[in-house]
N, C-alpha and C positions, 0 to 999 in steps of 0.2 A: 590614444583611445582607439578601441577596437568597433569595427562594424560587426556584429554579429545576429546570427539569424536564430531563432528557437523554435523547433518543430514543432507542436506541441501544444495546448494551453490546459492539458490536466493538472495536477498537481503539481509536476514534480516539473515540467515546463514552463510554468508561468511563476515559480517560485523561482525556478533558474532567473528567466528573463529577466525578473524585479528583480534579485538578486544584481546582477554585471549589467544592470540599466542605469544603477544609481553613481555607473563610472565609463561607461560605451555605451554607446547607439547598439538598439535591440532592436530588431524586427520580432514580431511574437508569429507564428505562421500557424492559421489552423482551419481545419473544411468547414469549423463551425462558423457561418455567419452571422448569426445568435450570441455567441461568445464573443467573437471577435469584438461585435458593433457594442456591446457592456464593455469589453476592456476599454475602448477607445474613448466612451463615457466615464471612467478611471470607477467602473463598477465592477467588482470579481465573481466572474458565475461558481464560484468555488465558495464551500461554504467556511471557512476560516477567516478567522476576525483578525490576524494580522497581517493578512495577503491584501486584505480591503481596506486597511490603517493603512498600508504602504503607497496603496493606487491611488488613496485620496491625500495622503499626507506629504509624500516624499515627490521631490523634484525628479522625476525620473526621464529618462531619453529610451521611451516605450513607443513603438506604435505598431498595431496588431492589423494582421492582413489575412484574407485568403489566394490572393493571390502569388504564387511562387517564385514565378518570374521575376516579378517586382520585390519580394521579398526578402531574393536571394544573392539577386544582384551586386556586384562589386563585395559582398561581405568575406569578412575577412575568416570569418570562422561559422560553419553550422552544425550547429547541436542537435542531435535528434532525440525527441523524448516521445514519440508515440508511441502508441499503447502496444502490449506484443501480449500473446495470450498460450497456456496448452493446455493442450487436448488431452487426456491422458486417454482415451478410448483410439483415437489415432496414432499417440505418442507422437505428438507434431506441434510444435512451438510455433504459432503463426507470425511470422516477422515479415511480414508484406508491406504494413505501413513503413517500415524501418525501409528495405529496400527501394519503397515508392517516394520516398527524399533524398536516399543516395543518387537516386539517378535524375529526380529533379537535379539536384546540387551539382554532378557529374555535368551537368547544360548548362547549367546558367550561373553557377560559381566555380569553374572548374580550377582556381589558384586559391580556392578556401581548402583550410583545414575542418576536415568533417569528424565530428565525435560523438559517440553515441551514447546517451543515457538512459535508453530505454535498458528495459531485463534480456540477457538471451543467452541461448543456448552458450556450453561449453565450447570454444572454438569458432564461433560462425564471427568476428573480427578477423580473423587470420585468412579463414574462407573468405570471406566475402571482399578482405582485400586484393586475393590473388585475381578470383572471378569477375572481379570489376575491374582490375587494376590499377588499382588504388594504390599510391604511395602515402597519403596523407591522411589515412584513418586513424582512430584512436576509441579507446572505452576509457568511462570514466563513472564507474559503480556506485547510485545514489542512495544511500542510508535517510531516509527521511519516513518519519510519523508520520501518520495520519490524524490531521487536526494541527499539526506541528508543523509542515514542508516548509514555511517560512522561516520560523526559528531554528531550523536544523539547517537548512542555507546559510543562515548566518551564525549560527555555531557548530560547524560541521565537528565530526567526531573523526575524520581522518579525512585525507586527502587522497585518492590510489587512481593515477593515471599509469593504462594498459598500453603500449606500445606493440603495433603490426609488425616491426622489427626495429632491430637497434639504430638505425639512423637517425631515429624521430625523439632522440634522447631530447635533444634543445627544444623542440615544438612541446613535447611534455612537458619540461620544464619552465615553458608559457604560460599552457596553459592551466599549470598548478599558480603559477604568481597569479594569473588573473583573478581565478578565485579568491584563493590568500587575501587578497589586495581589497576584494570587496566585501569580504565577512568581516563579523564587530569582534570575533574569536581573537586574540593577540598570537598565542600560539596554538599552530595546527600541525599534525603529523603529518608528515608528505611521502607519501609509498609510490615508486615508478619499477614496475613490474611486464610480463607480458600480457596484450591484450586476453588470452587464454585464460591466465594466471586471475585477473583482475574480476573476470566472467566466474570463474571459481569462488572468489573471496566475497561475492554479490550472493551467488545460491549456499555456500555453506554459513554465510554469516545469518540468513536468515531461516535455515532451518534448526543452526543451534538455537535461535529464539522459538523456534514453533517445537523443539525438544522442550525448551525450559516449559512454554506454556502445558505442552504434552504430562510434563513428571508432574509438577502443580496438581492439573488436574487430574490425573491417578490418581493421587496423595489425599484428593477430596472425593474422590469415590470410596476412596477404601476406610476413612472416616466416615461418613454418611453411611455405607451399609455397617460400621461397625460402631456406631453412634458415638463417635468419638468426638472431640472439639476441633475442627481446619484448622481454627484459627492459631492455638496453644502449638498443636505440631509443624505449622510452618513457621513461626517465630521461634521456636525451639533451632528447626531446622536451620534457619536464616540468621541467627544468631553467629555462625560459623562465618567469619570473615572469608573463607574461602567461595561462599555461597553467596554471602551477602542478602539483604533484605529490600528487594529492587525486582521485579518482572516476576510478580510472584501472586500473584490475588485471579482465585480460581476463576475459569468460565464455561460457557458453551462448545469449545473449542476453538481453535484459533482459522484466522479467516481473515476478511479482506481482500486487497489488493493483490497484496504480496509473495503473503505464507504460502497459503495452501497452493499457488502453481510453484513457488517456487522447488517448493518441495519434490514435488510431483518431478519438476524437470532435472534436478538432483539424480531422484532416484533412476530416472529413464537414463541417466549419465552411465547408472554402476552394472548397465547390459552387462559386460565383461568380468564385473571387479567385484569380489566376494564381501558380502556385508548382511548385516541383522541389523542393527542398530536405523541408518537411510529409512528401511521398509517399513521398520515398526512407527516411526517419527508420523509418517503417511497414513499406513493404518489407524494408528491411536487415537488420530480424529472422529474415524466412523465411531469407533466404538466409545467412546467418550459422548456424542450426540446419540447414540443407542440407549447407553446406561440415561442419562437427562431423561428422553423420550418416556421411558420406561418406570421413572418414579414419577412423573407425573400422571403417565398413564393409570399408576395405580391408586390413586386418588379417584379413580372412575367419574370424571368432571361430566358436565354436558356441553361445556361452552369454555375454550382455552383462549384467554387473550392473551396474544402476543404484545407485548409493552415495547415497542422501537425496532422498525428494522436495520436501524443501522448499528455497524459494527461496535462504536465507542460513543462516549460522550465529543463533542466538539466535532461530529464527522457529520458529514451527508453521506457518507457509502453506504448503500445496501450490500455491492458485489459480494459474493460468498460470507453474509456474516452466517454466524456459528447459528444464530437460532432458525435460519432459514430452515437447517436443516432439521430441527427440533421441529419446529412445523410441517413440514413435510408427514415426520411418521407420527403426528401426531392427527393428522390429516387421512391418512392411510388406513387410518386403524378406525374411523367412521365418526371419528367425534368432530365437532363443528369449531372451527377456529375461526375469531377477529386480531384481528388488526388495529392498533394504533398506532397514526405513524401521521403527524402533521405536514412532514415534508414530501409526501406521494400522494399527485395529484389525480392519481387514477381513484376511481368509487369502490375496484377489488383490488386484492393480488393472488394472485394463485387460485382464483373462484373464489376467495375470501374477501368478506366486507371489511373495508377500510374504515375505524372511524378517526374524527379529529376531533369530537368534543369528548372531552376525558371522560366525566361525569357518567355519560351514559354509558363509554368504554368499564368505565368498572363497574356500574351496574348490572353488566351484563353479562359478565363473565364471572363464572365460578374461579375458577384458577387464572391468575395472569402470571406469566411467563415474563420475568426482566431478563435479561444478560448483565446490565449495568444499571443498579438501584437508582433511585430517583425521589427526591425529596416530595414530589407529588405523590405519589407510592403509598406514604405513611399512613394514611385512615385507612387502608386495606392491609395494612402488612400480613393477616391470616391470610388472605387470598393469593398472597407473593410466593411465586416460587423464582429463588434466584441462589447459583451460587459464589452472587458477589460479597466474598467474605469482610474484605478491608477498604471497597466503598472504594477505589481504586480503581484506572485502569491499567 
């Protein structure tokens, strides 16, 4: 049994923790005092129903801290999962939280294996081993949904630990069994690569997904001004075993956590390196929430409700979802926009009223804007504008 430390208590942190808690002793580490004191209560400030079945259900060896010291102590291994963000106006990846655990860890666990799960730049594993002097680092690239980080823990779709260099073959191969050992998956693919390599396989794996959502949605532009059926052409399309009928029901553009920096930090990758394809992937979002903007706008509404700001069904994210940006120029252009969104507990967002009682919410808007339809929806469906074709997300 492993002592192990979890940076972290977002998603994809407190999924780990529960995750290798239900077989080593976790510390959960996080500056929120708020979160922490709900974990210790086995309540998940995360809005997913089977991260909260596991805290209240399962025997776990959890206990959630703000303090580092005491957190990191004697453990055998820390994980860092704190948030990392870019700028693309800077082109600067901010990895401070990440750094500001290495060197807690560097004090107060200095014979732990330190591994990082947060997103980052191409290379800064390699860097950041040298400039610290780190022999014992490692990446370990998390593929997890949102609304899912639970059920993707424990049915992971690969396994890829990143090695700072070749000595740390055997500690890889740890801490792949660890994992292994604690998911319900029987067989998992296990990829040991360079830490570099691994940082690769994290941003182009997720911008082929922010491609696919990208083609999709063309695909529903070019129907829609051509009054064509989405529906008949991407089952047509998806028909093609090679294409498959899976990540494919159009939107507002893709968003999130994930996509949209990931992307962005991709593209700042190809300074050097000749490409169309990266840049368009990036653009195609503005113009995708342009075209939305733009047939809505031509409906000449007086009152736009926005129907959820969060990304998908099953999420609390607001972070960059797709309609944000649909409100924005719809906001721009002098027409008055609400807001339904039960889980924002502010009275605006954006100088927009927030409501919570539906009822009056569709009252009062001529056009409501969904991303993702809603079986409340249905006594308005003239007033719905959405391009969720297959009711999917």
């Amino acid at each position: 049994m492993y002592k192990i430390t979890v940076a972290g208590a977002g998603y994809v942190g407190l999924s780990n923790a529960i995750l290798l808690a239900q077989k080593h002793e976790v510390v959960l580490l996080d500056i929120d005092k708020k979160r922490v004191d709900m974990l210790n209560e086995k309540k998940s400030p995360l809005n997913e129903e089977e991260l909260s079945r596991f805290l209240q259900e399962k025997p776990l060896k959890l206990a959630a801290m703000t303090d580092a010291e005491k957190a990191m102590t004697q453990a055998d291994l820390v994980i860092i999962a704190t948030p990392t963000n870019y700028d693309p106006k800077l082109n600067f990846f901010d990895t401070s939280s990440v750094e500001s655990v290495i060197e807690n860890a560097k004090r107060y666990a200095p014979g732990a294996t330190i591994m990082i799960r947060s997103t980052l730049p191409v290379g800064y594993c390699e860097k950041t081993a040298r400039e610290y002097g780190i022999k014992n680092l490692l990446f370990m690239p998390e593929f997890l949904r949102e609304g899912k980080a639970m059920h993707d823990c424990l049915h992971p779709s690969r396994i890829i630990v990143g090695k700072t260099h070749e000595g740390q073959q055997e500690t890889a191969e740890k801490i792949a069994e660890i994992y292994k050992n604690c998911a319900e998956k029987e067989s998992v693919d296990i990829l040991y690569s360079s830490s570099t390599e691994a940082e690769s396989v994290k941003l182009f794996a997720n911008t082929y997904l922010a491609m696919r959502v990208t083609f999709f949605n063309e695909l529903d532009s070019f129907a829609e001004i051509n009054g064509l059926n989405t529906a008949n052409i991407i089952k047509g399309v998806c028909l093609d075993p090679r294409i498959g009928d899976f990540y494919n029901n159009p939107s507002f553009g893709y968003g999130g956590y994930c996509l949209p920096k990931d992307t962005k930090q991709l593209l700042a990758n190809y300074h050097n390196v000749p490409n169309n394809l990266i840049a368009a992937i990036v653009n195609a979002n503005t113009t995708r929430k342009d075209f939305v903007a733009e047939q809505i706008l031509a409906t000449n509404p007086a009152v736009v409700g926005i129907y959820r700001l969060t990304m998908k069904a099953d999420s609390d994210n607001f972070r960059q979802s797709a309609v944000q940006g649909i409100m924005k120029r719809i906001k721009a252009k002098g027409v008055e926009v609400i807001v339904y969104e039960p889980e924002l507990p502010d009275e605006t967002f954006f100088n927009s009223k927030v409501y919570r009682d539906i009822n009056a919410f569709k009252n009062t808007a001529n056009v409501i804007i969904a991303n993702r339809i809603d079986s409340v929806l249905k006594d308005v469906t003239q007033k719905v504008y959405t391009r969720d074709i297959f009711q999917r997300d």
